[in-house]
DSSP file (Angstrom, degrees, kcal/mol; ACC not computed):
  #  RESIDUE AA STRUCTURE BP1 BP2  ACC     N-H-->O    O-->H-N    N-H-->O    O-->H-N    TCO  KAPPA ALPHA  PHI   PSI    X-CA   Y-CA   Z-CA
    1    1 A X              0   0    0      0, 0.0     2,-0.3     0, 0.0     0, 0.0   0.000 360.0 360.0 360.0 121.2   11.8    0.9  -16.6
    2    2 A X        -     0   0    0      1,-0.0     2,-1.0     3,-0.0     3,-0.1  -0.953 360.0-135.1-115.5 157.1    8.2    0.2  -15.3
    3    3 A X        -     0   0    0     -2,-0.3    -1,-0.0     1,-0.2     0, 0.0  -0.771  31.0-124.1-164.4  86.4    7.3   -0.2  -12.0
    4    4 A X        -     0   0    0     -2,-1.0     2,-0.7     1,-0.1    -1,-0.2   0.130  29.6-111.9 -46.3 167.6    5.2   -3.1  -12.0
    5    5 A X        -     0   0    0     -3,-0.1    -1,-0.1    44,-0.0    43,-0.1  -0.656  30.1-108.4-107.7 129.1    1.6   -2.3  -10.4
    6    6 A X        -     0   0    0     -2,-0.7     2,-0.3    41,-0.1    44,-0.1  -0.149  32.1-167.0 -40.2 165.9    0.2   -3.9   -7.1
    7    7 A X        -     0   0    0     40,-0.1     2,-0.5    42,-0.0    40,-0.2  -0.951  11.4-151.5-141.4-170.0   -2.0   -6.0   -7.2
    8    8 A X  B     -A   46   0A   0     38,-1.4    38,-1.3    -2,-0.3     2,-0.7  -0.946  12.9-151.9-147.4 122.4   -4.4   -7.6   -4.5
    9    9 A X        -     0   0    0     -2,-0.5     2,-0.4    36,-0.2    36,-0.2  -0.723  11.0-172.9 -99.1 137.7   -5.7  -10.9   -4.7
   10   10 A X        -     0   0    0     -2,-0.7    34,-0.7    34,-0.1     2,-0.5  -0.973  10.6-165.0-134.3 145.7   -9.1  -12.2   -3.1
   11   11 A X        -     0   0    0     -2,-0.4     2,-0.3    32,-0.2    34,-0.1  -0.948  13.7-156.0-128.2 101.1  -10.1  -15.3   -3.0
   12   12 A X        -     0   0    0     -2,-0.5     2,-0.5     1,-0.0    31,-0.1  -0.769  12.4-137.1 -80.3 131.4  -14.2  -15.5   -2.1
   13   13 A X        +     0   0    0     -2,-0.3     2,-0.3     1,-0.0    -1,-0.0  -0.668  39.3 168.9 -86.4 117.5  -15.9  -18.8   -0.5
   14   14 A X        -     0   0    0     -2,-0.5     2,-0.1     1,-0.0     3,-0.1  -0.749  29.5 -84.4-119.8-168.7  -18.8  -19.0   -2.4
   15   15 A X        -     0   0    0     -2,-0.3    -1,-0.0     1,-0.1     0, 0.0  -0.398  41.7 -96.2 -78.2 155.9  -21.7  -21.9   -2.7
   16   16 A X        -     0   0    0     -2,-0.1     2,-0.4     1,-0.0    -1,-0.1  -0.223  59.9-159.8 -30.0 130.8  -22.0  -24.8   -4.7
   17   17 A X        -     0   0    0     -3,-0.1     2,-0.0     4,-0.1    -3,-0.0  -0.915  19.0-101.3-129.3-170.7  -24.2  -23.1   -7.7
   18   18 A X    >   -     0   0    0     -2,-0.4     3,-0.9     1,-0.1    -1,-0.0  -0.405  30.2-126.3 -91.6 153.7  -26.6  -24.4  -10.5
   19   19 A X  T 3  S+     0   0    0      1,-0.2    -1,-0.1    -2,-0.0    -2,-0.0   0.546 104.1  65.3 -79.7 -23.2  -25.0  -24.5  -13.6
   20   20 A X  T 3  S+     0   0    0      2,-0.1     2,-0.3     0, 0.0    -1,-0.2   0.360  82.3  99.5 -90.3  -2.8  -27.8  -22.5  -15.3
   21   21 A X    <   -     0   0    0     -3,-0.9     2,-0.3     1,-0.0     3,-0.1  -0.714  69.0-144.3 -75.2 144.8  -26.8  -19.7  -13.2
   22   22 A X        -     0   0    0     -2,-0.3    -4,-0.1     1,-0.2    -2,-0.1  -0.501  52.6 -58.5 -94.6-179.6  -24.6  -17.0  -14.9
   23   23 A X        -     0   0    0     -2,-0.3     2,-0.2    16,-0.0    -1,-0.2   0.033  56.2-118.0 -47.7 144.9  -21.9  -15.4  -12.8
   24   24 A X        -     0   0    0     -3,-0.1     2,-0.2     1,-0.1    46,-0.1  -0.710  46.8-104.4 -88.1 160.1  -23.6  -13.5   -9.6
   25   25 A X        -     0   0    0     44,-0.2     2,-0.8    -2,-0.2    44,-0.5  -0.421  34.9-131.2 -72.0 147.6  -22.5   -9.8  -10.3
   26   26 A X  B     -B   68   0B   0     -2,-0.2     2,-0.8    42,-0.1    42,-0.1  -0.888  14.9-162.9-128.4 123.6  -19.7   -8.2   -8.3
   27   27 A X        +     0   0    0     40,-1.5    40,-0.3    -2,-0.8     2,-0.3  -0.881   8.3 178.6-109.7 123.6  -19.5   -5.1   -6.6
   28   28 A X        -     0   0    0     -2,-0.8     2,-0.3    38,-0.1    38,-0.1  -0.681   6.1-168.1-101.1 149.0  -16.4   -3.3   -5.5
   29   29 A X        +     0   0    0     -2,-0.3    36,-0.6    36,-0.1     2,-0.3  -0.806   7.5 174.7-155.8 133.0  -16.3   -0.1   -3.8
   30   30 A X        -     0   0    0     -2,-0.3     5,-0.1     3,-0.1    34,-0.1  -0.999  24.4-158.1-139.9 121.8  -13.1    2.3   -3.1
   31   31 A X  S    S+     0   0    0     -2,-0.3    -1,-0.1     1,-0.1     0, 0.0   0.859  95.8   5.6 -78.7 -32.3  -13.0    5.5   -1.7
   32   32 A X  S    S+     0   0    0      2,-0.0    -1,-0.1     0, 0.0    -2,-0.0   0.630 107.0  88.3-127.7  -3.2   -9.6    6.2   -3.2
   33   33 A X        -     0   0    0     17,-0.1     2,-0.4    15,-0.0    -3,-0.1   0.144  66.8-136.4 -60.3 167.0   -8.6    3.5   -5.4
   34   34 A X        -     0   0    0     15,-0.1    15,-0.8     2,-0.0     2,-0.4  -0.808  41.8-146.5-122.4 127.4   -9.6    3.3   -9.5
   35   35 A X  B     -C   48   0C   0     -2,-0.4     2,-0.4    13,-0.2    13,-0.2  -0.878  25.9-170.9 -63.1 127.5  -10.5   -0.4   -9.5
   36   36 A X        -     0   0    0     11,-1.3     2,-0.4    -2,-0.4    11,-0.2  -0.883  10.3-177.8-108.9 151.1  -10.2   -3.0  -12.1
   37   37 A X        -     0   0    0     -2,-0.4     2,-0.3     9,-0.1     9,-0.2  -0.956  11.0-178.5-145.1 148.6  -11.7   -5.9  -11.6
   38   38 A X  B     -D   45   0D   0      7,-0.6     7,-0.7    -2,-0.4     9,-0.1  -0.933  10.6-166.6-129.2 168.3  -11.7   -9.4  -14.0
   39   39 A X        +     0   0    0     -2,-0.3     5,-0.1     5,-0.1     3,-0.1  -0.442  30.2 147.0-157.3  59.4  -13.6  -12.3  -12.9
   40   40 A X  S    S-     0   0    0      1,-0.1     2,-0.2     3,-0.1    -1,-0.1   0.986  82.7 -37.8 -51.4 -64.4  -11.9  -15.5  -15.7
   41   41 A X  S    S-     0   0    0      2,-0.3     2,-0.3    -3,-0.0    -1,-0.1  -0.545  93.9 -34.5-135.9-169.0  -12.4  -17.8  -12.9
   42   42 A X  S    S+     0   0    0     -2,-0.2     2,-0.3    -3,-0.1   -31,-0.1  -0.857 101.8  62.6-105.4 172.4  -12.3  -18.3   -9.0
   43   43 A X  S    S-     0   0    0     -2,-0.3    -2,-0.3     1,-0.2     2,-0.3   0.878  90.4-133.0 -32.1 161.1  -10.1  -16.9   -7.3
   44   44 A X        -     0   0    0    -34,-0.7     2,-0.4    -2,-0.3    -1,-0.2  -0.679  16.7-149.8 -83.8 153.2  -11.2  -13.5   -8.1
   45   45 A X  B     -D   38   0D   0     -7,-0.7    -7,-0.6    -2,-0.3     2,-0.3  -0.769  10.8-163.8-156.0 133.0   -8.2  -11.7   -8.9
   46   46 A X  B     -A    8   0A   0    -38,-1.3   -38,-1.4    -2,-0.4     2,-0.8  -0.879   7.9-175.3-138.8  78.8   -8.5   -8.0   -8.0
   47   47 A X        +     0   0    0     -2,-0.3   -11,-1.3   -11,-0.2   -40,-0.1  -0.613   8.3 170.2-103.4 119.1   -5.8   -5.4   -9.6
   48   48 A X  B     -C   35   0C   0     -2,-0.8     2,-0.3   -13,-0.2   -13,-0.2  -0.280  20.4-120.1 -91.1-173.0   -5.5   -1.7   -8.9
   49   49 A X        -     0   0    0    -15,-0.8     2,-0.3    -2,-0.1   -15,-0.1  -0.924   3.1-146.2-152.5 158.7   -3.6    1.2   -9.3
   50   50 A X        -     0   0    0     -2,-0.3     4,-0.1   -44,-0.1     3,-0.1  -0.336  38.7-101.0 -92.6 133.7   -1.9    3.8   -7.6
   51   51 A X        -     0   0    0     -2,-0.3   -18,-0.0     1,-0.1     3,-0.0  -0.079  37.8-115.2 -26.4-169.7   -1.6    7.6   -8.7
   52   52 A X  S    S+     0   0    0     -3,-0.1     3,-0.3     3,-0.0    -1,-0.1   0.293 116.0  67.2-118.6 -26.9    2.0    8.0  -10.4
   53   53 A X  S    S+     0   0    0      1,-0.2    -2,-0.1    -3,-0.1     3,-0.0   0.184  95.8  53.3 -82.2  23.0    2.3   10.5   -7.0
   54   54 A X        +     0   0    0     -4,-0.1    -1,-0.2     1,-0.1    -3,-0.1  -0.342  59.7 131.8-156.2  68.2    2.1    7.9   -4.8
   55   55 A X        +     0   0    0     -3,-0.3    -2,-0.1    -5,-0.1    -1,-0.1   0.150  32.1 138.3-127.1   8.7    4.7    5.2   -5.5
   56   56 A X        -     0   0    0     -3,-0.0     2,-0.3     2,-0.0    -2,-0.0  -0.053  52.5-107.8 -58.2 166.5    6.0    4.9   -2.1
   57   57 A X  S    S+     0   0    0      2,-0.1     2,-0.1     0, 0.0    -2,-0.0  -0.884  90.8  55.9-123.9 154.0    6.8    1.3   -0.7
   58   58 A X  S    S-     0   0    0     -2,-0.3    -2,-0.0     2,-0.0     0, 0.0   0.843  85.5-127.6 -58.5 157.9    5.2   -0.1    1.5
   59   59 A X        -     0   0    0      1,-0.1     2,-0.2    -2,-0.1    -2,-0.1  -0.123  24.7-120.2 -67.9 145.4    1.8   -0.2    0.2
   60   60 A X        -     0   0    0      1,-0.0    -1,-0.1    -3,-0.0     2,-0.0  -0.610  43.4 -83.3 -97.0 172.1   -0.6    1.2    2.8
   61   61 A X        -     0   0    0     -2,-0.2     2,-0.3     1,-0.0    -1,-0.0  -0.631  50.4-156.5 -95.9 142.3   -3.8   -1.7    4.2
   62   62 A X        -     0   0    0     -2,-0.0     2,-0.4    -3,-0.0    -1,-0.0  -0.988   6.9-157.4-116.5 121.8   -6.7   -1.4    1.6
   63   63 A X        -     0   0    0     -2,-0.3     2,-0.2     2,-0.0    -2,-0.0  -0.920   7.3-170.0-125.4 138.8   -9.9   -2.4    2.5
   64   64 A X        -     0   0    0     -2,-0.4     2,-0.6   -34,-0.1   -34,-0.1  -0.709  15.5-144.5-117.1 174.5  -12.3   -3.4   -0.2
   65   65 A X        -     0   0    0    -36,-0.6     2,-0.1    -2,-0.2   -36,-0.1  -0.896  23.2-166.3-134.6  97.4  -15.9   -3.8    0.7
   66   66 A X        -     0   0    0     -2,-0.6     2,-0.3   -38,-0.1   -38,-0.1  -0.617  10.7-179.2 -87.7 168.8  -17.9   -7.2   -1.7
   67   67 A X        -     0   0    0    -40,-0.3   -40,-1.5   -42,-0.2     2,-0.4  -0.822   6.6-165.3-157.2 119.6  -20.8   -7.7   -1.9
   68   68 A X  B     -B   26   0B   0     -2,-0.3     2,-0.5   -42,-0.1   -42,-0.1  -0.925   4.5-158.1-118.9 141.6  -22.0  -10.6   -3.8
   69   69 A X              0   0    0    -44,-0.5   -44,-0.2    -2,-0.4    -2,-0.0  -0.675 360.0 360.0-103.4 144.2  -25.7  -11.1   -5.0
   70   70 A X              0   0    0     -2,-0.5    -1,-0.2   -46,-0.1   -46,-0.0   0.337 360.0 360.0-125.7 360.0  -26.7  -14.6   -5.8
């Protein structure tokens, strides 16, 4: 049995941008977290995971910190 993995979605407003720009870079930061992060489209789509020693329910509030640079 596997025990599917949270995940956390965020959805950023960002501006109109030029089409000759590539993708602005994205920075995450987590103090206790391993972050994955994929970035197909907007939303941004954010998935973690927990230790295997820490599988209690409910999920405790995660706060991620963006920063995007345009």
């Amino acid at each position: 049995m596997s025990i599917p993995k949270p995940e956390l979605i965020v959805s950023l407003p960002l501006p109109p941008r030029r089409e000759s720009l590539p993708s602005p870079p994205l920075m995450l930061s987590s103090p206790s977290l391993p972050l994955r992060v994929s970035l197909p489209a907007l939303p941004i789509r954010v998935s973690f995971k927990l230790p295997p020693n820490r599988l209690s329910l409910p999920l405790p509030p995660v706060k991620l910190n963006l920063s995007i640079f345009l």
